[in-house]
C-alpha positions, 0 to 999 in steps of 0.5 A: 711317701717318697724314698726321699723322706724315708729314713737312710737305711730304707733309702739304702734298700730302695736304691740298692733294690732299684725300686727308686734311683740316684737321679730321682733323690737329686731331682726332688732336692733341686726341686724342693730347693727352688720351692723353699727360698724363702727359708734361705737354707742354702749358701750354695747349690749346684742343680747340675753338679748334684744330678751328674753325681747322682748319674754316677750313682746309679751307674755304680749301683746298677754294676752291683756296688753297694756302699752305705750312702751310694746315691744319697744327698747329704749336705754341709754346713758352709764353715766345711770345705768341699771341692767345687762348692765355696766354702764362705763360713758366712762371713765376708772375706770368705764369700765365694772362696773356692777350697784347694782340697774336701775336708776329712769329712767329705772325704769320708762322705764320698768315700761311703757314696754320698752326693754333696747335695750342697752348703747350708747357711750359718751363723757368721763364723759359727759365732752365734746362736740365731743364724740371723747373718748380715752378710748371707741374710738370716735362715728361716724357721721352717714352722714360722718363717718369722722365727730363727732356726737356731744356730749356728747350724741353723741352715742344717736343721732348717734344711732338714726339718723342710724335707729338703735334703735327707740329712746335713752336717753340722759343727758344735762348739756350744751347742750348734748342731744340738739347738737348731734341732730342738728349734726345728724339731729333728735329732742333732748329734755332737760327738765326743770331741776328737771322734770326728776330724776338723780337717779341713773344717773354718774353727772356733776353737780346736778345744771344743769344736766338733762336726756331727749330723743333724737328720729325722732320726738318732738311727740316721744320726748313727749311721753318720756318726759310723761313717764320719768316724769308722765305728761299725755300721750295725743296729744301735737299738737297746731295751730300755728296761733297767737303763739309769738316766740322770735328772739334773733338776737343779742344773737344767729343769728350772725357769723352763718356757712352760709347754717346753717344761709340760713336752718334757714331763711328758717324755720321761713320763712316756720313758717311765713306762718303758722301763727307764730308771730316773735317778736324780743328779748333783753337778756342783759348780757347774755353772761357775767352772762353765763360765769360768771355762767356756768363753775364755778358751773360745776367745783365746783359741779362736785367734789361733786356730782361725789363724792357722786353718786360714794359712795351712788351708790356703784361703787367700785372707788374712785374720786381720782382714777376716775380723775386719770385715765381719758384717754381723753386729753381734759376731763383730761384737765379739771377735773385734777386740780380740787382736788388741786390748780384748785378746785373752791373757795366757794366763787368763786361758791356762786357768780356763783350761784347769776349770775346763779339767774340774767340770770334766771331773764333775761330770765324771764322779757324776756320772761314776757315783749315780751309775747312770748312763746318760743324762736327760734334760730340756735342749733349751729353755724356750722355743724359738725366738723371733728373727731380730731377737738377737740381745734378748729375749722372753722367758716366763715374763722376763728380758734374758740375753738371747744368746746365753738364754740359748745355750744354758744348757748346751753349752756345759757338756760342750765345754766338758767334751760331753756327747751329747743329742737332741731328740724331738720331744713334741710342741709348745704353742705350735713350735718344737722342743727338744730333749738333749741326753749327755753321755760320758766321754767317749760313750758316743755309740752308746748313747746313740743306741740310748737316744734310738730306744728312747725315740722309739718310746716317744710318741711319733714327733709332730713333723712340717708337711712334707713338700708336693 
């Protein structure tokens, strides 16, 4: 196996030794790129800006400099603004737009060594879960290419999963970096909201809008998460003997595809015998203070924080004009009313807001009264939906609206400001599902230390081939 489809840390020691360089990273990424255009993963990639980083890179390391991620390929979600690369949050107004300044993120990347491999295609601006895009075509399920890889990160999982870069970023409202790692079989990670900078970064909503890492491990995702945040860069494994895990059954265990069900079953059967302590757990009116709190702070916030970022980060387009020209039927379903009769009343938005505060203390007395540490249940119902899929979709036999079927049961820790992770839990019918654990607010380097335990009790996940 090459360095390149070794975890971060041993890329680090493979580099820093010099038994592997820079410049080898940069030529397998440009090489497994044009290999892999069918899966339509990148919305921009510069072959010769990549290998003179990478240049760069050995000549840094060779004079002894030792930096987390010196010399390793990491790529963006396109709604995250990079010098030198556009910045196009797939939609159309802003195709091909060059930003003025990195964002805080990629600020923070470069400053740990990372070579900005490239931008990952998405979901027009974040709003959806399929990543099927009118204006820069939809992004393909590495193990079905007829498949959607979720969304709306869905070109940073897919990536990912394709062995085409080591590891991306992505962005999570309601569950966007979180369901395209079930759907492609990798570990996405959503920090707590406010961990992680939105400087610089095309919003949904300030409220709920978070940046996180989507890669082959929780330890990657970890390392990641310290950079983009600070927090230290030190071994997060712990002994799983004794930690209480929640079982919310009734919340997020019911009218499950039956291989996501059985790959499950199967993971906290694997936990049991590694010393997990399974305690089952009430969230009352969750679904209600969910609904009542999700889309209205959403719809209300995008118009304001679209509208801001667009004018203090200078890009040249107007929010009219951004919502007028959306290509994507089901994003222009949602975002066109919102600057006439189908705007979010104030009031409308303040009552969300105090749903959004009772969700959070469900969530919190659940979490208090139980004593448990994370909660565990399935990423999302069923396995990936076929591309065009994009009204509804099957479950157990029935027609269920696509998008709400997909975020049933991210989007409630999304909305509280939860942590949450998707690990890979195995397959169903040949295609991967994923296991989400949630933590308290602000419990983000804990449940990262869980989600690595918890991994490494799992049986190895199944992986696509790794491209020759």
């Amino acid at each position: 196996m090459h360095a390149f489809d070794l975890p971060l840390h041993e890329q680090r020691r493979q580099l820093d030794a010099q038994r592997v360089s820079s410049q080898d990273l940069a030529d397998i990424c440009i090489a497994r790129a044009a290999a892999s255009q069918d899966i339509n993963a990148w919305a921009s990639f510069n072959p010769q800006a990549l290998r003179d980083a990478a240049r760069e890179a050995d000549r840094r390391i060779a004079a002894g400099e030792r930096l987390p991620l010196l010399g390793i390929p990491i790529a963006l979600k396109d709604n995250i603004e990079a010098i030198n690369l556009p910045c196009g949050a797939g939609t159309t107004a802003l195709a091909g737009q060059m930003p003025q300044a990195d964002s805080e993120v990629v600020t923070r990347l470069k400053a740990a060594g990372a070579l900005i491999a490239g931008k990952l295609g998405m979901h027009e601006l974040a709003m959806g879960i399929s990543s099927h895009n009118a204006v820069t075509g939809t992004v393909r399920n590495p193990w079905d290419r007829r498949r959607i890889p979720g969304g709306s990160s869905g070109g940073s999982g897919a990536a990912v999963a394709a062995h085409l870069v080591p590891a991306a970023l992505g962005t999570d409202t309601g569950g966007s970096i979180r369901i395209p790692a079930a759907l492609c079989g990798v570990t996405g990670f959503r920090p707590t909201v406010g961990r992680v900078s939105n400087v610089g970064i095309a919003p949904i909503s300030g409220t709920r809008d978070t940046a996180g890492p989507l890669a082959p491990t929780a330890a990657d995702c970890a390392l990641l998460d310290a950079v983009l945040t600070g927090a230290p860069i030190m071994p997060t494994r712990i002994d799983l003997k004794g930690v209480r895990i929640g079982i919310p059954r009734a919340a997020f265990w019911n009218d499950l595809e039956p291989g996501v069900q059985k790959a499950c079953e199967d993971a906290l059967g694997a936990l049991s015998k590694a010393g997990v302590e399974w305690v089952e757990v009430e969230l009352p009116r969750l679904t209600d203070l969910c609904a009542a709190a999700s889309f209205p702070i959403v719809l209300h916030e995008f118009v304001r924080d679209m509208g801001i970022y667009l004018r203090e980060r200078k890009r040249g387009v107007t929010l009219d004009a951004l919502i007028a020209d959306v290509a994507s039927p089901d994003v222009r379903h949602i975002v066109g009313p919102l600057l006439g009769d189908g705007a979010i009343a104030p009031a409308v938005y303040r009552s969300a807001l105090t749903a959004r505060a009772e969700l959070q203390a469900v969530y919190a007395r659940a979490f208090e009264t139980s004593q448990v540490q994370a909660l565990a249940f399935p990423t999302t119902p069923r396995t990936a939906a076929f591309v065009g899929e994009d009204e509804t979709v099957e479950l157990n036999g029935v027609q269920v609206p696509t998008f709400s079927a997909f975020i049933r049961h991210t989007d409630p820790g999304s909305t509280a400001s939860l942590p949450g992770i998707s690990l890979p839990a195995g397959l169903s019918n040949g295609l991967p599902v994923g296991l989400a654990l949630d933590g308290p607010i602000g419990s983000d380097r804990q449940l990262l230390a869980i989600a690595e335990a918890v991994q490494a009790a799992l049986p190895a996940a199944p992986a696509t081939p790794i491209p020759t």
